[in-house]
C-alpha positions as CSV (number, residue, x, y, z in Angstrom):
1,X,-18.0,-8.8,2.2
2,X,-15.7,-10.4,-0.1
3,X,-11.9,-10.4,1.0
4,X,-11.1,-8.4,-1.8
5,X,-13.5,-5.6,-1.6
6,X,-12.5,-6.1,2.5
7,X,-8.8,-5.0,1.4
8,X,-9.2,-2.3,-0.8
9,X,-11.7,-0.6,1.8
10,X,-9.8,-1.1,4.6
11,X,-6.3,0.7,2.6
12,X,-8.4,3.4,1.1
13,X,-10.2,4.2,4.3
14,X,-7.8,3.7,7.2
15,X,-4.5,3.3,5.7
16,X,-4.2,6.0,3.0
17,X,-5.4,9.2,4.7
18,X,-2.4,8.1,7.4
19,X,-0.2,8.2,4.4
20,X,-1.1,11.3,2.7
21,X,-0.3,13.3,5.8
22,X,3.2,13.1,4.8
23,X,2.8,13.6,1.8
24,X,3.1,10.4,0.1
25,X,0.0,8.4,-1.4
26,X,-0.9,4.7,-1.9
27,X,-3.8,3.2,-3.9
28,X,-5.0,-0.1,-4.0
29,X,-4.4,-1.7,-7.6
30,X,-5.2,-5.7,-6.7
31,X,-5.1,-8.8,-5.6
32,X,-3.6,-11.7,-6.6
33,X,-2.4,-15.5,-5.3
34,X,-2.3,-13.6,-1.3
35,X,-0.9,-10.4,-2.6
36,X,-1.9,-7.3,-2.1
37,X,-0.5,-4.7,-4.9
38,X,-0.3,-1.2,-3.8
39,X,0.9,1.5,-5.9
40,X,3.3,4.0,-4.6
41,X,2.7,7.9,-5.6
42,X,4.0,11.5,-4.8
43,X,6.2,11.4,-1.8
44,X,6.0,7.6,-1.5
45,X,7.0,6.9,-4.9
46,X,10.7,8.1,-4.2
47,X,10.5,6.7,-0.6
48,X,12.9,4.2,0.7
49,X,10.9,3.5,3.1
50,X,8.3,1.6,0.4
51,X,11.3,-1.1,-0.1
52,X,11.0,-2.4,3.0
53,X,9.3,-0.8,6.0
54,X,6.0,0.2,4.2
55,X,5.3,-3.4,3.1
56,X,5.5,-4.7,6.4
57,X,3.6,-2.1,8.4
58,X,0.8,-2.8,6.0
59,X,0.8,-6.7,6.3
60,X,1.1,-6.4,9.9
61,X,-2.1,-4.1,9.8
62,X,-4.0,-6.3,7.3
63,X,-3.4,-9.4,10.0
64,X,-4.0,-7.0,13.2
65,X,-7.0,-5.2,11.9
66,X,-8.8,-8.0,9.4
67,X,-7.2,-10.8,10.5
68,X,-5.7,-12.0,7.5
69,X,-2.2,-12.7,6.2
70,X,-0.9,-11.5,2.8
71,X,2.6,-10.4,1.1
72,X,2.7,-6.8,-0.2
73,X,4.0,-5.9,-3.3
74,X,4.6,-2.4,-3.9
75,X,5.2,-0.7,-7.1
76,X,6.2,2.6,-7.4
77,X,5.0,5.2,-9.6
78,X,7.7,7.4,-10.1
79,X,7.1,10.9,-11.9
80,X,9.3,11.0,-15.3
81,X,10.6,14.3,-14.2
82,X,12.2,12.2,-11.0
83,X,13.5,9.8,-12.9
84,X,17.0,9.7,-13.3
């Protein structure tokens, strides 16, 4: 399986349903030069624990789990309503 395709599976299958139990949500949007982009939705979106904490319990998953190191760059979709 390509690395890629490896990625995405592994966020979408292991890592998101963990997330969504709080309330929050992350997708997989890419890869690009060793980074993984994840988008940041509902709960996680406002989080300040995507600034920092989130991005390193997910690379230290992706090199525990597949074996693989990559940065984590997440980018939060926040609802306009939130935005202030």
């Amino acid at each position: 399986m390509e690395l890629e395709k490896k990625i995405e599976h592994y966020i979408e299958k292991s890592i998101r349903p963990r997330i969504r139990v709080d309330g929050g949500d992350i997708k997989y949007e890419g890869y690009k030069n060793e980074t993984v982009i994840i988008g940041a939705y509902a709960g996680c979106a406002t989080c300040v624990c995507c600034d920092d904490r989130l991005p390193r319990w997910l690379k230290s998953k992706l090199k525990k789990d597949l074996g693989i190191e990559v940065n984590i760059n997440i980018k939060k979709h926040i609802p306009y309503y939130k935005k202030i």
